[in-house]
C-alpha positions in Angstrom: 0.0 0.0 0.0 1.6 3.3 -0.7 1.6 5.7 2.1 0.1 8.9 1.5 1.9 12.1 3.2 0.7 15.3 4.3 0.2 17.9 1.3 3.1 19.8 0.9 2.0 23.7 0.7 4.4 26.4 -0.8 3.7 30.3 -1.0 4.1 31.3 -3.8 4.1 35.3 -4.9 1.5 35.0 -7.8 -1.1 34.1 -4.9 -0.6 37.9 -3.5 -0.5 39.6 -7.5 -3.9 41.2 -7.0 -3.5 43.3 -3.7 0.1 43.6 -4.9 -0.2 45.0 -7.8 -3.0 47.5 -7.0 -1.5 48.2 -4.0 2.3 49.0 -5.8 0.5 50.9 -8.5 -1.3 53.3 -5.9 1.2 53.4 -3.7 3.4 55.2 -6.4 1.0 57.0 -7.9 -0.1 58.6 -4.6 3.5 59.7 -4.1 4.9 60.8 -7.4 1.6 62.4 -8.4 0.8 64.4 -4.9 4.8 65.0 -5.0 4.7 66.3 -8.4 1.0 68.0 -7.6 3.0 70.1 -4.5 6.1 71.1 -6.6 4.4 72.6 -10.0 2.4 74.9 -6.9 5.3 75.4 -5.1 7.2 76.7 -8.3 4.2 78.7 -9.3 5.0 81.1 -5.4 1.5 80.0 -4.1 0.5 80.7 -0.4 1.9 77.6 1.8 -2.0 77.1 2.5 -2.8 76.8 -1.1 -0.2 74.3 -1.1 -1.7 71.7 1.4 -5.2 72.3 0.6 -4.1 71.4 -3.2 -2.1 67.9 -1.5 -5.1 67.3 0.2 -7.8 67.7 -3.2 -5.3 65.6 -5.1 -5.3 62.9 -2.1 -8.6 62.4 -2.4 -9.5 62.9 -5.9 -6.6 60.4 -6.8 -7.2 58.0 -4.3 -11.3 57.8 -5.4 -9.7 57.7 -8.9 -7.9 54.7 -8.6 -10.7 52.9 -6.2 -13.3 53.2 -9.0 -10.8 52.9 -12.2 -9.4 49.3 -10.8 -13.1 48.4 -9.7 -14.3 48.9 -13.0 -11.5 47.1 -14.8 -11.0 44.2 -12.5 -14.9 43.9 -12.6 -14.9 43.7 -16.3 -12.1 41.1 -15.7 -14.2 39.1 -13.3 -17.4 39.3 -15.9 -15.1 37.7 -18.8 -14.3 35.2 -16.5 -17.9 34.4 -15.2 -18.8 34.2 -18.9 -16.0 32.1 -19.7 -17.5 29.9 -16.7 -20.9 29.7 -18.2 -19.8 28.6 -21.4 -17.7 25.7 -20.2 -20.3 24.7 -18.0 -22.7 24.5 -20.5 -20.9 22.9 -22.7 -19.8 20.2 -19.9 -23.9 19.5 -19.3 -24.3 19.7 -23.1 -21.1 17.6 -24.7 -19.5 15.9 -22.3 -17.4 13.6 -24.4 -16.2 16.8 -26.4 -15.2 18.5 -23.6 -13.4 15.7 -22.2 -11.4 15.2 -25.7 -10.8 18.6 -25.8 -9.0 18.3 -22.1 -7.2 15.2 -23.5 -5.5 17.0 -26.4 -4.6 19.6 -23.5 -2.6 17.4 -22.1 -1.4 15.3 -25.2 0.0 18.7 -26.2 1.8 19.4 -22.7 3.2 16.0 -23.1 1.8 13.1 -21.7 1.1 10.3 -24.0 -2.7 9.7 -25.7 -3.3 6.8 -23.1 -2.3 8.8 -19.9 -3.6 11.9 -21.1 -7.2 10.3 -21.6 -7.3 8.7 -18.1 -5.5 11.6 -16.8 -8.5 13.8 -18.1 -11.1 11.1 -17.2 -10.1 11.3 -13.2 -9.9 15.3 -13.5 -13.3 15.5 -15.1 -14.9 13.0 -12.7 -13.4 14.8 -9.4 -14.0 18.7 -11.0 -14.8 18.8 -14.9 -15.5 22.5 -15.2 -12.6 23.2 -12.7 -10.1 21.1 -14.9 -11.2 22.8 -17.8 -11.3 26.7 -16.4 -7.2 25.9 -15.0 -6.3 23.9 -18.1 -7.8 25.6 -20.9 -8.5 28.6 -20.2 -5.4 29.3 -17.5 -8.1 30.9 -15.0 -7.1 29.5 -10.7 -8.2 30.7 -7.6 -5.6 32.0 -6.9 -5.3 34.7 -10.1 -9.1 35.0 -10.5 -10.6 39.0 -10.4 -11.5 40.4 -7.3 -13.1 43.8 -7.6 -13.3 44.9 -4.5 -10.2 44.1 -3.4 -8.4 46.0 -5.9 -10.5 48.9 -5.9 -9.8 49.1 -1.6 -6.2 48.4 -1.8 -5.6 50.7 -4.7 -7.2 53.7 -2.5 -5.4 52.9 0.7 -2.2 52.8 -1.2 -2.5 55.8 -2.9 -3.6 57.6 0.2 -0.6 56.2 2.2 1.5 57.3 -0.7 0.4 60.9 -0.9 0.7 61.4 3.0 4.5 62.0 3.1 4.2 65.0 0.9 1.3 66.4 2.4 2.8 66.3 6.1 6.4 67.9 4.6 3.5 70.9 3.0 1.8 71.2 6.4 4.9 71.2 8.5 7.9 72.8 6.7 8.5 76.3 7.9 11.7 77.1 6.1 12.5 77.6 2.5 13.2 75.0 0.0 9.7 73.0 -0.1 10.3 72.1 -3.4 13.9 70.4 -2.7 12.6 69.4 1.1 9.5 67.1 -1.1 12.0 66.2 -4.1 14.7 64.4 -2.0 11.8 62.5 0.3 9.5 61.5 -2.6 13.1 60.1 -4.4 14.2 58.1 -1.0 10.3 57.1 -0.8 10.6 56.1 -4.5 13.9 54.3 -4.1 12.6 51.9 -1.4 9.4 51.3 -2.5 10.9 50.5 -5.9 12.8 48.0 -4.1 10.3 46.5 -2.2 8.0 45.9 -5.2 11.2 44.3 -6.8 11.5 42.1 -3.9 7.9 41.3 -3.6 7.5 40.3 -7.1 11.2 38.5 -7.5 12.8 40.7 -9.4 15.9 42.7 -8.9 15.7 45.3 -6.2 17.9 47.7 -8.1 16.0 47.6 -11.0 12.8 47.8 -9.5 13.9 51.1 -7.7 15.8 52.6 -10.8 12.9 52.4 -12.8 10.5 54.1 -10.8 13.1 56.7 -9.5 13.8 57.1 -13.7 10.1 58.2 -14.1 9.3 59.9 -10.7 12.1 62.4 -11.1 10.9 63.4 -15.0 7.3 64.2 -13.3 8.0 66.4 -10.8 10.8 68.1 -13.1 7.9 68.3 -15.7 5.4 69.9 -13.3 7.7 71.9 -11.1 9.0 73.6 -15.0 5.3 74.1 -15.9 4.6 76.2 -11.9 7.5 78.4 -12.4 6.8 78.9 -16.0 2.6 79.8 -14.8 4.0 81.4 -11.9 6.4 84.0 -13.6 3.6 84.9 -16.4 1.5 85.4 -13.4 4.0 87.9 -11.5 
């Protein structure tokens, strides 16, 4: 008798891409966009209170933004899929013996032999047809299926907690030199989340936080050029 062991589980980092992404995506949008919000005003010689009152429209604004734009497009995500369900579930109540070829040419073509690829499909079908077929031929899991809500909260909060460090430097830097005082922390910010999302997702750390240093630095030197150019037509 073969003795049967305890499942092995692994965590893997494509369980976490939903939140992670959304959450990544907002986090540096909410910094390099409030960041780059605060330095085109601070260029243009606003009043310090315009400043933070500005940080604090583009907090919100942005992090409602992103909530509703990821809802909507991870919701039209998750309808594809449901679709996608219905199909292959009607088709598995209306031609079973199709469907169960068509899983056995899956396999045949990933390798397994006609023989073991029929039976393999046969005990796959019997145990969870439509679950066999959504993983195997149409590449949709549990664990990468849409989830609306999820990214739609996760975006928000990150985006908020991004734009925060900005805002507070607005609200409680007294001395000259805002716009230098919100470049250098928005580029550490940058630096290490850039690294972290590298990290997080595998990748190199280095690369991660050169590329979004790359294109956080071109926005705010984009924005803070447009303020001064507004601001001195406006003097």
């Amino acid at each position: 008798m073969v003795k049967l062991h305890k499942p092995h589980h692994e965590g893997h980092r494509t369980a976490h891409i939903g939140w992670m992404r959304a959450s990544v995506l907002g986090a540096n949008d909410g910094l390099i966009s409030t960041s780059s919000l605060l330095i085109g005003m601070a260029a243009a010689n606003v009043t310090p209170q315009v400043i933070l009152f500005t940080g604090i429209a583009g907090l919100t604004a942005g992090a409602l933004s992103m909530a509703a734009g990821e809802y909507v497009s991870v919701s039209s995500q998750a309808d594809t899929e449901a679709a996608d369900m219905a199909k292959e579930r009607h088709e598995l109540e209306h031609s079973p013996e199709a469907e169960l070829l068509e899983l056995t040419h899956i396999y045949v073509q990933r390798g397994l032999d006609k023989g073991l690829a029929h039976q393999v499909a046969e005990q796959l079908s019997a145990h969870d047809a439509l679950g066999a077929h959504m993983r195997d031929e149409l590449g949709i899991t549990e664990a990468l299926s849409a989830r609306p809500l999820q990214a739609a909260l996760s975006s928000a909060a990150a985006f908020a907690v991004g734009a925060m460090p900005p805002i507070l430097l607005a609200w409680l830097w007294r001395d000259g030199g805002l716009t230098m005082a919100i470049s250098a922390v928005t580029l550490v910010l940058l630096a290490a989340l850039g690294a972290l999302a590298g990290r997080l997702g595998g990748a190199s750390m280095t690369k991660g936080a050169v590329r979004v240093l790359f294109w956080g630095a071109m926005a705010m030197a984009a924005t803070g050029l447009i303020g001064r150019l507004f601001g001195v037509a406006a003097a």
